[in-house]
SEROLUM-691967 format. One record per residue: residue number from 1; residue in one letter; x, y, z negated of N, C-alpha, C in turn. Coordinates in nm, 3 decimals, m for minus. Each point is the difference from the previous one (the first is absolute). Layout:
N
NUM; A; X; Y; Z; X; Y; Z; X; Y; Z
...
// end
This chain:
130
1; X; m4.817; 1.939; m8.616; 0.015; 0.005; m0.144; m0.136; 0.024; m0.064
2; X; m0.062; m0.069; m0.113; m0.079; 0.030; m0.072; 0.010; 0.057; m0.184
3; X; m0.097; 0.022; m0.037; m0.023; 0.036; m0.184; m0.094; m0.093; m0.010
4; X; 0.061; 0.003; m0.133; m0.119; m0.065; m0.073; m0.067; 0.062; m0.144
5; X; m0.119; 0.032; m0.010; m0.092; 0.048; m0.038; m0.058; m0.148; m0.109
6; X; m0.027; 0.088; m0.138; 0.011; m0.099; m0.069; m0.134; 0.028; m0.184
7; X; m0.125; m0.082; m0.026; m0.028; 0.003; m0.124; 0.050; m0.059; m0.054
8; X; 0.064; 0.036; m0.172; 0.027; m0.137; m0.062; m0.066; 0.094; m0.175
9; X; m0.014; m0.160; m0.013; m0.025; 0.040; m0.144; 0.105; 0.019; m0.128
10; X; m0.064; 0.036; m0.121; 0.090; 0.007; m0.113; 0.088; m0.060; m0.045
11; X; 0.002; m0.132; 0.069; 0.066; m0.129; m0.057; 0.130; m0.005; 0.144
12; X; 0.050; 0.089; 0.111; 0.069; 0.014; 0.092; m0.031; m0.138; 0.116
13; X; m0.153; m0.008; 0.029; m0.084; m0.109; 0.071; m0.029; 0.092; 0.139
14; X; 0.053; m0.036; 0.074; m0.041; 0.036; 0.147; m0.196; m0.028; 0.029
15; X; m0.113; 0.104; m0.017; m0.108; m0.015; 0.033; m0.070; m0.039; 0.121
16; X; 0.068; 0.106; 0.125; m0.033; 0.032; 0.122; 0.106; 0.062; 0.058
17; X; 0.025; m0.006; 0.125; 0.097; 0.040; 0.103; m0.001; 0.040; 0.133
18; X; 0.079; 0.066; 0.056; m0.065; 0.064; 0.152; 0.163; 0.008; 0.048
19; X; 0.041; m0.065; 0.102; 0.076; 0.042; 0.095; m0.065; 0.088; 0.131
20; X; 0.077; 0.114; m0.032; m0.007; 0.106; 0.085; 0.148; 0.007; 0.048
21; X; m0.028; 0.102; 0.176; 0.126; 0.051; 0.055; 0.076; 0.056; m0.079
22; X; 0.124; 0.004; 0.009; 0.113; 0.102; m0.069; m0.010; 0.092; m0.049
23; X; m0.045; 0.073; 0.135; m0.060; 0.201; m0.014; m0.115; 0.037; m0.087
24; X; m0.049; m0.110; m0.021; m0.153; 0.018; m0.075; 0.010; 0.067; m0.139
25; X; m0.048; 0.137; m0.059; 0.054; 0.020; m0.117; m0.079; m0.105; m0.079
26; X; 0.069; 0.061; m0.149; m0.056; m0.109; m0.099; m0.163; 0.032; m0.035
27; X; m0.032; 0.093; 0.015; m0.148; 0.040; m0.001; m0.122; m0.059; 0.110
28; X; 0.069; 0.004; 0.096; m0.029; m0.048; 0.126; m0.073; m0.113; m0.024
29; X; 0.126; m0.106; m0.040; m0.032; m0.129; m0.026; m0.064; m0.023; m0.114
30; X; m0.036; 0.060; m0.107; m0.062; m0.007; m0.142; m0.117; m0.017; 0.068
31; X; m0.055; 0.084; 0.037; m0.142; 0.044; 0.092; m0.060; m0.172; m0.027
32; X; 0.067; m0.051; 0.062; m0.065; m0.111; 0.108; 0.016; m0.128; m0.132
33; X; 0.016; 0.032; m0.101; 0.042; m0.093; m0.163; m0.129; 0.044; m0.058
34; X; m0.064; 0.140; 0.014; m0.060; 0.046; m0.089; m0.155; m0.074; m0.067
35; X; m0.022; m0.070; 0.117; m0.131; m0.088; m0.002; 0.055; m0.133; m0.127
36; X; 0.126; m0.044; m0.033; 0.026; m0.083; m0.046; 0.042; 0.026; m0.144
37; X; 0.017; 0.182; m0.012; 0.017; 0.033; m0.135; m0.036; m0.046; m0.095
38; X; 0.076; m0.081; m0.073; m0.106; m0.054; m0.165; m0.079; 0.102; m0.066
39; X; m0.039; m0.044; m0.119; m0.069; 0.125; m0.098; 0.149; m0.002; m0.068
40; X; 0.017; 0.140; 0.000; 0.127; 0.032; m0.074; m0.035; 0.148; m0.124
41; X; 0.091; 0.021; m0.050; 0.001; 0.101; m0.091; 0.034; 0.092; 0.065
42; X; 0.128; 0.013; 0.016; 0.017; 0.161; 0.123; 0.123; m0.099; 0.123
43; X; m0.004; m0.030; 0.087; 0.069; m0.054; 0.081; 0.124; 0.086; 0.010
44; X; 0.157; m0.096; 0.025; 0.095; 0.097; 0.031; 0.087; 0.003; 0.137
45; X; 0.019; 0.128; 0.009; 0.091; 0.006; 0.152; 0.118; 0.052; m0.040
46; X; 0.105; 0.006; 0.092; 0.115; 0.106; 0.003; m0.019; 0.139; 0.117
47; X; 0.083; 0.053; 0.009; m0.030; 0.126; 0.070; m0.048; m0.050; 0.149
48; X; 0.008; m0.111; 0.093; m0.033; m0.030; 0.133; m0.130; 0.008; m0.008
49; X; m0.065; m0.009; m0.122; m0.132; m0.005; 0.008; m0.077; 0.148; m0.022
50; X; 0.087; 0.122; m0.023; m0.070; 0.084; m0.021; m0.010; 0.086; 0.130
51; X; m0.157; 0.006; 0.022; m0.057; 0.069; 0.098; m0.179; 0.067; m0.055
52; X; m0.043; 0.078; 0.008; m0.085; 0.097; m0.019; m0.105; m0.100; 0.085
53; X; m0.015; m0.044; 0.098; m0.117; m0.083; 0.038; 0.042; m0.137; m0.064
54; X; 0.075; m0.083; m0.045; m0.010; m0.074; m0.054; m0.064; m0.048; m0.134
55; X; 0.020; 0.153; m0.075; 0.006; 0.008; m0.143; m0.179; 0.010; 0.029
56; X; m0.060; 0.089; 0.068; m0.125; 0.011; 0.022; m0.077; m0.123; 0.025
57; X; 0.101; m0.071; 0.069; m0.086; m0.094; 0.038; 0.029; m0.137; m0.108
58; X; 0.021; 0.023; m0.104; 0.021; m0.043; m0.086; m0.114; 0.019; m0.125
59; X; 0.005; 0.091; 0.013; m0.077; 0.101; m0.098; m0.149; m0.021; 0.015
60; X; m0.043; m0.046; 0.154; m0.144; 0.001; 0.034; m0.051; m0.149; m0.044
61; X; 0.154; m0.100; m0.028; m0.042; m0.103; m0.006; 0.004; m0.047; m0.149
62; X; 0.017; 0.139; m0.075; m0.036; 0.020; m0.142; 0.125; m0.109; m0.102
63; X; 0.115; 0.078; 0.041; 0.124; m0.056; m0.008; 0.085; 0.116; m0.069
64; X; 0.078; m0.010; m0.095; 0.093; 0.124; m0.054; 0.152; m0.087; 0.027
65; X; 0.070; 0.098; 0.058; 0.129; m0.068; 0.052; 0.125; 0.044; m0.065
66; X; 0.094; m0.074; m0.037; 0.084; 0.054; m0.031; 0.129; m0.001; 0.048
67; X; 0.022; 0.127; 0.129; 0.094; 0.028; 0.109; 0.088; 0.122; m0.046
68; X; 0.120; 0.014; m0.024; 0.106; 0.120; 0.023; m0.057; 0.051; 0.104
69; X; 0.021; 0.126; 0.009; m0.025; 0.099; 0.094; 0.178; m0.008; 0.077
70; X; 0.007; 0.012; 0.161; 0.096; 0.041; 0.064; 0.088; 0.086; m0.028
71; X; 0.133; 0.008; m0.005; 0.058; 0.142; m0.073; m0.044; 0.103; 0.073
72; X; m0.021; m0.008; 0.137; m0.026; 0.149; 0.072; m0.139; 0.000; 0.031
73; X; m0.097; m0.041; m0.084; m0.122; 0.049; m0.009; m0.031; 0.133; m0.044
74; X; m0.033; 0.079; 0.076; m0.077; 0.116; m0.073; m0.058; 0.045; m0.081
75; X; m0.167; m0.086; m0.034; m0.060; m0.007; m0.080; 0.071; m0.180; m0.115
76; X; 0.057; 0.015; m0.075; 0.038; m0.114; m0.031; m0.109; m0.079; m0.063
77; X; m0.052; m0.143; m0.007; m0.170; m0.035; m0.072; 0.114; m0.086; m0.137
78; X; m0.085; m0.009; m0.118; 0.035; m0.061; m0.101; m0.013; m0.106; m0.044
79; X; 0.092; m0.053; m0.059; m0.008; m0.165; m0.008; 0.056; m0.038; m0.159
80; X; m0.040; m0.129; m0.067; 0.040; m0.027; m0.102; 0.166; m0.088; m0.022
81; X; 0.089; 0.101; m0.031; 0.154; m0.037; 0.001; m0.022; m0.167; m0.078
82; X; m0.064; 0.018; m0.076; 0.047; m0.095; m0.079; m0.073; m0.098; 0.059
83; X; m0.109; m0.032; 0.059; m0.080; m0.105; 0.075; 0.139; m0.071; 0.086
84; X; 0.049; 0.140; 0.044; 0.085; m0.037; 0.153; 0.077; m0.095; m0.025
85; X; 0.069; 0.027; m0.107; 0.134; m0.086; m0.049; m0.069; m0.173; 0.050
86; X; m0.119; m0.036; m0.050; m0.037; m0.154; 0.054; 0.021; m0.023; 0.132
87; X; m0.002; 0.111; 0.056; 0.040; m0.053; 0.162; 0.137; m0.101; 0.060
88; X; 0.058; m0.040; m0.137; 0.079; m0.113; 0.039; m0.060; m0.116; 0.046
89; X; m0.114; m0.036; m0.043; m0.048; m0.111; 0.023; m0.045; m0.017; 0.180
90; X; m0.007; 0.116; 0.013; m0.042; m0.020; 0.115; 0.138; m0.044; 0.089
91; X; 0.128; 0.045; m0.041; 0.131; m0.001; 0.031; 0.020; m0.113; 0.001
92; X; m0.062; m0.065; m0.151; 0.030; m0.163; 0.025; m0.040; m0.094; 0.084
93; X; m0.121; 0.048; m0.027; m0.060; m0.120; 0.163; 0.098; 0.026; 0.124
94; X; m0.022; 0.072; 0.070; 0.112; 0.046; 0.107; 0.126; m0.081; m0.044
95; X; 0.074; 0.053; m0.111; 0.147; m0.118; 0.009; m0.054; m0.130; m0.030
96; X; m0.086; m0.047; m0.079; m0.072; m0.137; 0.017; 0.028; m0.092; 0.142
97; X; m0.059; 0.118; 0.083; m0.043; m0.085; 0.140; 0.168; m0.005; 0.055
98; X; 0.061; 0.093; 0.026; 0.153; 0.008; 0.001; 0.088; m0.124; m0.064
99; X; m0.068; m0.058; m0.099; 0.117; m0.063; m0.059; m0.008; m0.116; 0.118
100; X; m0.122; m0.020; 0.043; 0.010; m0.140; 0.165; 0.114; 0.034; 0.100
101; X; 0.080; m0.069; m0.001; 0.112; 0.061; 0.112; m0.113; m0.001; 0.146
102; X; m0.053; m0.063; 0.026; m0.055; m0.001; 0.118; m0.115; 0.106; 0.041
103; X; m0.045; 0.110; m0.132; m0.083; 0.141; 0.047; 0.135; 0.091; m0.062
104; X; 0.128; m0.018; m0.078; 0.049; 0.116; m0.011; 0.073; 0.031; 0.148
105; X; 0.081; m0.104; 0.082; 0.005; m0.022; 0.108; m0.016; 0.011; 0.117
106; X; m0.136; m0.029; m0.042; m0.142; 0.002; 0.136; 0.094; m0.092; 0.136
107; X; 0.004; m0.078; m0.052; 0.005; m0.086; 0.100; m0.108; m0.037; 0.090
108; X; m0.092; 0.031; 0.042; m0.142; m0.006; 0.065; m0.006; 0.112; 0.063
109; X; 0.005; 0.020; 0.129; 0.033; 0.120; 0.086; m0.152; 0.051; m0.020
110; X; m0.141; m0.091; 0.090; m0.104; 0.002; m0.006; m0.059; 0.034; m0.131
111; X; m0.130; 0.134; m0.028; m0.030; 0.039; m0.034; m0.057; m0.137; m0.107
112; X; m0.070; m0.080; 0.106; m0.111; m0.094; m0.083; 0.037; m0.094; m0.074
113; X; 0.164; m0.046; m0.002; 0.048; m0.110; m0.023; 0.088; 0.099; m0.104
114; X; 0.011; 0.116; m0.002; 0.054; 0.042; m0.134; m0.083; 0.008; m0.142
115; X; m0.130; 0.089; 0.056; m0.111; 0.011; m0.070; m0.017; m0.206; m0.064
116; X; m0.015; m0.068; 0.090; m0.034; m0.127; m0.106; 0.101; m0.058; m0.070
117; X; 0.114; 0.027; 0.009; 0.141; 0.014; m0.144; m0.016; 0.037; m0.093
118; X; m0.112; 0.163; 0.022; m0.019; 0.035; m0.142; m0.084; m0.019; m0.049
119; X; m0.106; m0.049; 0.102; m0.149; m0.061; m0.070; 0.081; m0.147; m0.103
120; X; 0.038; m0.022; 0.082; 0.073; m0.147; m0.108; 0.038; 0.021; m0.132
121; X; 0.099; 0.108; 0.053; 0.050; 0.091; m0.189; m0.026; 0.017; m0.029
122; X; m0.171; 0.071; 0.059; m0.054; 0.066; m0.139; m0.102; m0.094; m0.093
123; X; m0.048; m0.097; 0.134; m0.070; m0.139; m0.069; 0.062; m0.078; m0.148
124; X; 0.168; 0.020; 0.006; 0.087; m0.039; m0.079; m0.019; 0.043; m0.114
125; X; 0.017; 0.151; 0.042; m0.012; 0.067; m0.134; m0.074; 0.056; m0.090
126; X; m0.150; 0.005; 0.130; m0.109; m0.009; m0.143; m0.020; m0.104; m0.058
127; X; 0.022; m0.128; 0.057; m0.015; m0.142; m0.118; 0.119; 0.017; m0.068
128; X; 0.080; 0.007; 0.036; 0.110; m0.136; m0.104; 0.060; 0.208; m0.087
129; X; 0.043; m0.042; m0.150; 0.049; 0.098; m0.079; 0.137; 0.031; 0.086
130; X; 0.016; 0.120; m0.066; 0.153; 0.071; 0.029; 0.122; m0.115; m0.038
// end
């Protein structure tokens, strides 16, 4: 089983992508996106992404993020509620790629032959409008 790890822009456009193993958290796999980060305003995550070396390593790359803190964080870090709410878009891309019966599916057992389904989709969907 794999994740998929995902930039997209404002417009719910798949940027960049990473199939990783299953187990891989979502931070894990961000890591390895981070070189592909656009210039953004404050980039957004949901809680998989909040981790204390992540956020740092975020931070060095002169980045302000805007992540919920975990409910059972200790020290909880602060984030802009109202930024968050846009994090649909990121929701959209994801059901975007979903609406292909053949990646909601995954009919493609193989890692490599799934990954180029969605390279296709996403080729789709940064050209052609919603």
């Amino acid at each position: 089983n794999s994740k998929l790890h995902m930039v997209s822009d404002g417009r719910d456009r798949p940027l960049s992508f990473f199939l990783s193993p299953g187990q891989m958290s979502d931070a894990r796999g961000a890591v390895v996106l981070l070189g592909d980060l656009p210039k953004a305003k404050r980039p957004l995550g949901d809680k998989g992404y909040d981790a204390d070396w992540f956020r740092d390593k975020l931070k060095r790359k002169g980045v302000r993020t805007c992540i919920p803190p975990r409910a059972k964080r200790k020290k909880p870090a602060s984030y802009n509620r109202r930024l968050y709410r846009k994090r649909h878009r990121i929701e959209n891309a994801f059901a975007r790629l979903k609406n292909w019966r053949r990646i909601a599916t995954r009919y493609e057992r193989c890692g490599d032959l799934f990954l180029s389904a969605i390279c296709i989709a996403a080729i789709v969907f940064f050209w052609l409008p919603k």
